[in-house]
N, C-alpha and C positions, 0 to 999 in steps of 0.2 A: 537381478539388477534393479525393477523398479520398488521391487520393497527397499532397498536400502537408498533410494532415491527419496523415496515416502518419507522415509526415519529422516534422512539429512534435512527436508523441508521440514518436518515435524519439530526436530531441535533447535530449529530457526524460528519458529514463531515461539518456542519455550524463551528462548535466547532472546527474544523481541518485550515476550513478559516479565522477564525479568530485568528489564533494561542494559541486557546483557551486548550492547550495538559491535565491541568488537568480536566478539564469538561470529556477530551475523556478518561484520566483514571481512573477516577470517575464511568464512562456508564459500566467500564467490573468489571468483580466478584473479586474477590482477587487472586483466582488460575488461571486466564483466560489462555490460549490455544493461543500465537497469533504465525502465523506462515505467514512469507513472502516468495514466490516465493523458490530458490533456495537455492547455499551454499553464507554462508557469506564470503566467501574466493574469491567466484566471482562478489559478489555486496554488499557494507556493509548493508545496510538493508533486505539481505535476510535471512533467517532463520529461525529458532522454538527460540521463545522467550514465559517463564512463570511467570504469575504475573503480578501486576499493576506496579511493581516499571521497572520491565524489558520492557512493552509496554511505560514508560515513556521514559526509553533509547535509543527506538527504533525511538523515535520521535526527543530524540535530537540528533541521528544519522542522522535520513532525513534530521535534519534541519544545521546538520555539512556539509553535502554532498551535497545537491542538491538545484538546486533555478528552483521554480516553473515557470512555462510561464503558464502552464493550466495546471488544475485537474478538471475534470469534470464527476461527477455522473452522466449520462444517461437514467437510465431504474433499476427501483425499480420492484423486484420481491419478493411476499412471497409466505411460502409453512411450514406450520406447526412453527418448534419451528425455521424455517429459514430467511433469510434474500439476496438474490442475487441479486449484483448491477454490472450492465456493465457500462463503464466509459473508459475514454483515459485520460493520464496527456502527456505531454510535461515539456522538463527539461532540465538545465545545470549539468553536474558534475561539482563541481568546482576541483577536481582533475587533469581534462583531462580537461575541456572544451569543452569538446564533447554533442552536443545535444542528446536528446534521446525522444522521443517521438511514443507511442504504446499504444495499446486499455489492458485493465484488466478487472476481474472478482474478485470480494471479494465476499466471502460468510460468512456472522457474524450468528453466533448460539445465538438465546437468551437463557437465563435463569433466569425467575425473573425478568424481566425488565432488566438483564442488558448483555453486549457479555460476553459471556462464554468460544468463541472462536471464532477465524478467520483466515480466509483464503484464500489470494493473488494471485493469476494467471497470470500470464505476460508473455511476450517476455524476459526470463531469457537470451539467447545467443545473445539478440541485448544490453542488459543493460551490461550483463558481459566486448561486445566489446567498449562498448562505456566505461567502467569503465577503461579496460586497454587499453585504448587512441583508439582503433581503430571506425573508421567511413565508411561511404558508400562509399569514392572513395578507402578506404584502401580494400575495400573485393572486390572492381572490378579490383584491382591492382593486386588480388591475385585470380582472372578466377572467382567469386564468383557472383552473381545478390544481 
């Protein structure tokens, strides 16, 4: 069961590269659970989002906000009805301009074959500074590493 857990996640981020967004709202249940990182008030795509239609607008939120330089899956872990994948992307805000680039942690729950739920781990305070325009010589400008 967790190898074909593996493969369902694994067709989901093929499905993500090829801006394939309904294939990847097809993969979750109809109630699905998705929740990103943080508040949405500090990154548009953080938050608890429910349903297929809501995991659709989350993606055309990603695709309103950000332009990919790298997303990269890494390391496929399973464990029962789970799925943990470590991975780095690299990004523009087109808000700010500002690069952003940091390692994640998704956790997808199957059910059925399909996510049931998921869940985003990030560098929430380095996306938030980079959403509202600040970068790395701005936090050394202000005594920060």
């Amino acid at each position: 069961m967790s190898n074909a857990n593996v493969e369902l996640v694994q067709s989901l981020y093929a499905a993500f590269g090829r801006g394939d967004v309904g294939t990847i709202v097809a993969g979750c249940t109809p109630d699905v659970d998705w929740h990103s990182g943080g508040r949405e008030s500090d990154f548009p795509t953080f938050g608890p989002r429910k349903g297929r239609q809501a995991v659709a607008g989350f993606f055309q939120t990603v695709g309103d906000h950000l332009e990919f330089h790298e997303f990269s899956p890494r390391e496929f872990h399973a464990a029962d009805d789970k799925v943990f994948v470590l991975g780095t992307y690299a990004m523009t805000l087109r808000k700010t301009g500002r690069a952003l680039a940091t390692d994640w942690c998704h956790i997808f729950t199957i059910a059925d074959g399909r996510v049931s739920r998921f869940r985003e781990f990030t560098d929430t305070a380095l996306a938030a500074e980079a959403y509202r325009g600040y970068g790395a010589a701005d936090r050394r400008r202000r005594g920060h590493r």
